[in-house]
C-alpha positions in Angstrom: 0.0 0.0 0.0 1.5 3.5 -0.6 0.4 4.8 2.4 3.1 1.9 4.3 5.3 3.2 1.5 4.8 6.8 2.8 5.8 6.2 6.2 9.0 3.7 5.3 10.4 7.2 3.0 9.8 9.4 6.1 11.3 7.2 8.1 14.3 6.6 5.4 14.8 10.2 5.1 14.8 10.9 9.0 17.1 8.4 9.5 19.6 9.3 6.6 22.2 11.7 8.7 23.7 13.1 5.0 22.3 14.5 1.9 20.5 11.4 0.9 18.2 11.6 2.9 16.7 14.9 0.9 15.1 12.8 -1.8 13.3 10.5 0.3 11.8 13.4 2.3 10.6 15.0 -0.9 9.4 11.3 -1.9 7.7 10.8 1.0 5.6 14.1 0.6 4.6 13.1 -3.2 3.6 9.0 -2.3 1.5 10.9 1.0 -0.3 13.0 -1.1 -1.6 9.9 -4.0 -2.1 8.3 -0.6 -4.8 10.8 0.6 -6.0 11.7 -3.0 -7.0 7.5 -3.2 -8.3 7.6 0.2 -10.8 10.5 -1.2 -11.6 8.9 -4.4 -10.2 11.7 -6.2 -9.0 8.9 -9.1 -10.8 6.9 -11.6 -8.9 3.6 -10.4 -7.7 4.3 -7.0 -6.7 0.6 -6.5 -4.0 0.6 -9.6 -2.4 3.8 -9.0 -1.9 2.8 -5.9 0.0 -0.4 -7.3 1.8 1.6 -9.8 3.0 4.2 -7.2 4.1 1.9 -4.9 5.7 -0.8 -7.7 7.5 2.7 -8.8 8.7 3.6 -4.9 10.1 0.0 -4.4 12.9 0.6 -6.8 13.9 3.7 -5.4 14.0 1.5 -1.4 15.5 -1.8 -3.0 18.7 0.4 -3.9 18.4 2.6 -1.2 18.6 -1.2 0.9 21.6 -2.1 -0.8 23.9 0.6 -2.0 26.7 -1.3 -2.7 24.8 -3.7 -6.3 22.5 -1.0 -7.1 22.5 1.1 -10.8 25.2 3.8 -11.6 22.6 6.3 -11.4 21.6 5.4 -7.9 25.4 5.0 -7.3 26.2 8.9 -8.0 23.1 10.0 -5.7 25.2 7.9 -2.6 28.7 8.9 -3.6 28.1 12.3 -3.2 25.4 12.3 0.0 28.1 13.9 2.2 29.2 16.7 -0.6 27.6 19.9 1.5 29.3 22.1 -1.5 26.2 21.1 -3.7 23.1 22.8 -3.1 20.3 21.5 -1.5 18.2 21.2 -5.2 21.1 19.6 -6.8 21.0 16.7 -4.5 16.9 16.5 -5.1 17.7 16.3 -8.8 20.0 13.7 -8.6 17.3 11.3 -6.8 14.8 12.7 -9.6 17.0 11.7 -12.2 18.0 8.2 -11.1 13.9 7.7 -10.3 12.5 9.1 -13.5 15.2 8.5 -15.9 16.1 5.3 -14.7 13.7 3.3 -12.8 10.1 4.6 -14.2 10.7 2.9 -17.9 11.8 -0.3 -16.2 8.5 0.0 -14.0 6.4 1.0 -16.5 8.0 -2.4 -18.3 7.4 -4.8 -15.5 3.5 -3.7 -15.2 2.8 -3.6 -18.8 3.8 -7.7 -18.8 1.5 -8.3 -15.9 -1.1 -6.8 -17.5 -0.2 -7.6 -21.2 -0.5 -4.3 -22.1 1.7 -1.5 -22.5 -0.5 1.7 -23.2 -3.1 1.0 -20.4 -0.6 2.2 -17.9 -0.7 5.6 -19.5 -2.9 7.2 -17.5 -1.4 5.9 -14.3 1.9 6.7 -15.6 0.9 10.4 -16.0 -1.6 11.3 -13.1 2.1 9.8 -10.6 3.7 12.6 -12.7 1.3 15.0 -12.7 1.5 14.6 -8.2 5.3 14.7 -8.6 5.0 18.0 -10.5 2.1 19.2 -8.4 3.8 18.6 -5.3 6.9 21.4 -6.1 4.9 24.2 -5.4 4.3 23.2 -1.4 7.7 21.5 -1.4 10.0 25.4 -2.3 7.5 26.9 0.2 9.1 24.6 2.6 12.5 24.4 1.3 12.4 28.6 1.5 13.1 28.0 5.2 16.3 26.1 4.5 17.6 27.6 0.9 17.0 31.7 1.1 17.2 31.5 -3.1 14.7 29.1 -3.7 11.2 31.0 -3.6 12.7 34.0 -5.4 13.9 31.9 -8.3 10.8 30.6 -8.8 9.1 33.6 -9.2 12.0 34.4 -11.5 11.0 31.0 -14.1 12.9 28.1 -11.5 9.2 26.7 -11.2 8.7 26.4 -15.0 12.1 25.4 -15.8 11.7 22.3 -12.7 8.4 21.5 -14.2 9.6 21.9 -17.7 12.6 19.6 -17.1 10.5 17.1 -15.6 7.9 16.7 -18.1 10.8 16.0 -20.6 12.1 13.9 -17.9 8.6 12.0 -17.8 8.6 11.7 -21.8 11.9 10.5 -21.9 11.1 7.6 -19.9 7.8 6.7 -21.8 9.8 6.7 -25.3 12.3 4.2 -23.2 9.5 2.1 -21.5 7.9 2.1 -25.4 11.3 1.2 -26.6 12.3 -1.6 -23.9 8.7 -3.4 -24.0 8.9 -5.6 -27.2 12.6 -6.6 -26.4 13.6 -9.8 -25.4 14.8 -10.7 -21.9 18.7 -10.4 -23.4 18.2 -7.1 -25.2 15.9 -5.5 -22.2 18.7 -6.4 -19.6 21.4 -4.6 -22.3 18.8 -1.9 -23.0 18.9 -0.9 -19.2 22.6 -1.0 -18.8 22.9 1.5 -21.6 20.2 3.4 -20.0 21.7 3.3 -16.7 25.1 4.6 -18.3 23.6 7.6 -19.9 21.4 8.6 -16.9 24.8 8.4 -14.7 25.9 10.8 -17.5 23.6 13.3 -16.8 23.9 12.4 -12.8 27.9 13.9 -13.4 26.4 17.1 -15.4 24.0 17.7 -12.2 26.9 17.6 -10.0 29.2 19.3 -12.6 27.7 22.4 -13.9 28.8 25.3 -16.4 31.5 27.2 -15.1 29.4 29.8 -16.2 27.1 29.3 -13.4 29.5 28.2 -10.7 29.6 31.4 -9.1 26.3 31.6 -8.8 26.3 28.0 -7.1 28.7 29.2 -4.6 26.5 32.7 -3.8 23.2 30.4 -3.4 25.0 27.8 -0.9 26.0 30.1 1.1 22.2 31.2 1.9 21.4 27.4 2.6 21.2 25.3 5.7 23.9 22.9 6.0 22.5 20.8 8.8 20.8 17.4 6.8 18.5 17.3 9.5 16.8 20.2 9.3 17.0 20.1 5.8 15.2 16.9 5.7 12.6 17.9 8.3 11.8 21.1 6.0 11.4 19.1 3.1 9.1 17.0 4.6 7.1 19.8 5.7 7.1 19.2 9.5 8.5 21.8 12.3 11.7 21.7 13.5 
């Protein structure tokens, strides 16, 4: 049930003690809110997203349980959990990218044979996305408390360009699940190692930006909390 999974990412993020606990605590806020938006009936088919959601969230805790076999992706997020030079957002990002990138085609995948169909997931696929996405605009209210920047670059476009980047994100990984489907079990397996490859890729570039904007990295970590803890407990909306 999500709800269980909502709890076990609180608990997750709470328990962290480093950056990786960030994504998590945003996680946890997202698989809350399907959880409450079943409970009210808000969706068609409250049963299968709640399936979908928490088929989805089990990849992200099966590497989070074991750090040392998981993907590249998932790799970067952990190698650089104790790097308090990157800003909070980067370190969200990274989890986002792993999750999204990485783990939603493969999901996607693994539902679409137990139902035998690939394009009846659709519409759970997007209404997940669409509570990712919806869940920003509470989740920088929040993280204004720990990152000074955050709620004045969304007014200046951050919140378009987040929501922007993450519908590509989501499209991305629809084309892949599309693409990975019809494969056999040989060229599925070699279709996620390339995919894991290129998604570590854009892991480095998250960590590595343009020197251009360096500075401005350096400027915006210096008006953010550095404590994981009350980072985390911001992030998941709670009072410190």
């Amino acid at each position: 049930m999500i709800a269980d999974t909502a709890r076990d990412l609180r608990a997750a993020a709470l328990a962290a003690g480093d950056c990786s606990g960030y994504f998590p605590a945003l996680y946890s806020r997202v698989t809350t809110r399907i959880a409450e938006s079943i409970a009210k009936g808000t969706f068609d088919d409250g049963p299968a997203l709640d399936r979908f959601a928490t088929r989805f969230a089990s990849h992200y805790i099966a590497a989070a349980h074991d750090r040392a076999h998981c993907a590249k992706s998932w790799q970067a997020c952990w190698n650089v959990a104790g790097d308090r030079q990157l800003l909070i957002v980067q370190h969200l990002l990274l989890g986002i990218n792993a999750h999204v990138n990485y783990d939603l085609p493969r999901v996607v995948v693994e539902l679409a044979d137990e139902r035998g169909d690939l394009l009846s997931l659709r519409h759970d696929f997007d209404t997940v996305n669409e509570v990712l996405a919806a869940t920003y605009t509470d989740v920088v209210k929040d993280l204004d408390r720990v990152s000074r920047w955050a709620n004045s670059a969304a007014r200046l476009g951050g919140g378009r360009a987040f929501n922007f980047s993450l519908t590509l994100a989501r499209a991305r990984a629809w084309q892949a699940a599309t693409a990975m489907y019809p494969l056999p079990a040989d060229g599925r397996r070699a279709y996620s190692v390339e995919l894991d490859r290129l998604v570590s890729v854009l892991a480095y570039l998250i960590t590595k930006p343009s020197p251009f904007v360096r500075p401005l990295l350096i400027v915006a970590r210096r008006l953010e909390e550095h404590d994981p803890k009350k980072v985390v407990t911001a992030l998941l909306g709670e009072d410190s």
